[in-house]
Legacy VTK file of the C-alpha trace (Angstrom):
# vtk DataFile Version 3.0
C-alpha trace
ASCII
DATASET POLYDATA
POINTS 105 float
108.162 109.159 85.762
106.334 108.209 82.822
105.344 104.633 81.819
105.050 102.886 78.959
101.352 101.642 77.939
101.246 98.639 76.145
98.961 96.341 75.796
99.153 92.624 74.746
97.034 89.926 73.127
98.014 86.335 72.470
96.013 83.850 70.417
96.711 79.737 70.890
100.324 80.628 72.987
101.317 81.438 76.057
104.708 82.864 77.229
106.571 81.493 79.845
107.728 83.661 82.354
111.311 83.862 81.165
109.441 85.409 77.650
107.208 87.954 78.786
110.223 89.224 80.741
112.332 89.484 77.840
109.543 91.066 75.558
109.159 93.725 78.043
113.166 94.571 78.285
112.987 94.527 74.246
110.233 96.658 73.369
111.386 99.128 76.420
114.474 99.435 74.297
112.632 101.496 71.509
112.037 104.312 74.580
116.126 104.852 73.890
115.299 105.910 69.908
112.278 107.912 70.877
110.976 109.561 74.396
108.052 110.193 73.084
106.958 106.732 72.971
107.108 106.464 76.795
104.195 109.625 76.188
100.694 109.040 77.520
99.581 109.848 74.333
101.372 106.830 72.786
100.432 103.149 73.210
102.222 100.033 72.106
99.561 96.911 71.310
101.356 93.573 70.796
99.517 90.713 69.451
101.034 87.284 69.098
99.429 84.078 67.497
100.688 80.713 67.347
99.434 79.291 64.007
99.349 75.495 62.478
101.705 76.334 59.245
103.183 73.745 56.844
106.653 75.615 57.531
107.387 75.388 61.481
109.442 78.012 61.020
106.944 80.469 60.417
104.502 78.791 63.148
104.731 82.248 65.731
103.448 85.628 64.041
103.810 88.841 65.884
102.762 92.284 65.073
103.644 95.412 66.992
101.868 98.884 66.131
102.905 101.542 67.667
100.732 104.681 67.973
102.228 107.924 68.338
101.152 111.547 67.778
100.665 112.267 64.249
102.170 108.618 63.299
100.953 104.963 63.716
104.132 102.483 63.204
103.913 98.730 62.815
105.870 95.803 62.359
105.212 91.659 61.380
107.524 89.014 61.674
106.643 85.238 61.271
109.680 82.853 62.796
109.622 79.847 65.142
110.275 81.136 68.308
108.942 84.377 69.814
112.416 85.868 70.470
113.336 85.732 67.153
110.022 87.028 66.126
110.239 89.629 68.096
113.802 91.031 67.792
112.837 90.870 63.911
109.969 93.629 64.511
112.387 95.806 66.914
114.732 95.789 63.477
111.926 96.755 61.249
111.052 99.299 64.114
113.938 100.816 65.021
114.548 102.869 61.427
110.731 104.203 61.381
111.166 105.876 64.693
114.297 107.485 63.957
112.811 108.861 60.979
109.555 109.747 62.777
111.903 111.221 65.756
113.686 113.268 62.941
110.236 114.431 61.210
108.026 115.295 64.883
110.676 116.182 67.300
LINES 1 106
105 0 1 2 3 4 5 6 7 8 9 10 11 12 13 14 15 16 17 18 19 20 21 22 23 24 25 26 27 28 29 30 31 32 33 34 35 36 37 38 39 40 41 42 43 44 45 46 47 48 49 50 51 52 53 54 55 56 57 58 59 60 61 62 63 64 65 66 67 68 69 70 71 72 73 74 75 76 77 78 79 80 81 82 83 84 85 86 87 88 89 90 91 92 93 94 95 96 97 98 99 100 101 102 103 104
């Protein structure tokens, strides 16, 4: 069984228990587009930052990079809540590994 290696980094925030629960059900979701990513050779690095904006809405930033053979894919999203920060980098996500699953596999 192979397992996913990701590794996370928060600056000023702190999930709740509820969140980091969540986060890991989401981003084990990309596994479905691609195998590979589930690869020891892959790694997933998360890093999330709580920032003092003039628009609250753009107050949570999170960036995903995914690093895969041959490929390194990333996403940024800036909302108000992590969720929605974070479903808005599995959309941005989900078309560059189909297209790197169509080019490597």
């Amino acid at each position: 069984m192979h397992r996913m290696h990701i590794e996370h980094h928060e600056k000023n925030l702190r999930y709740t228990d509820r969140e980091l629960i969540l986060l890991a059900r989401k981003i084990g979701r990309l596994a479905t587009y691609c195998k590979r990513i589930k690869d020891e050779s892959s790694s997933i690095h998360i890093d999330a930052e709580e920032r003092d904006t003039k628009k609250k809405r753009d107050s949570i930033k999170i960036s995903i990079t995914i690093e895969l053979p041959h490929k390194i894919l990333r996403a940024e999203s800036r909302r108000s809540d992590v969720s929605e920060a974070v479903d808005r980098c599995i959309e941005k996500l989900e078309p560059q590994i189909k297209r790197y699953k169509d080019l490597h596999i």
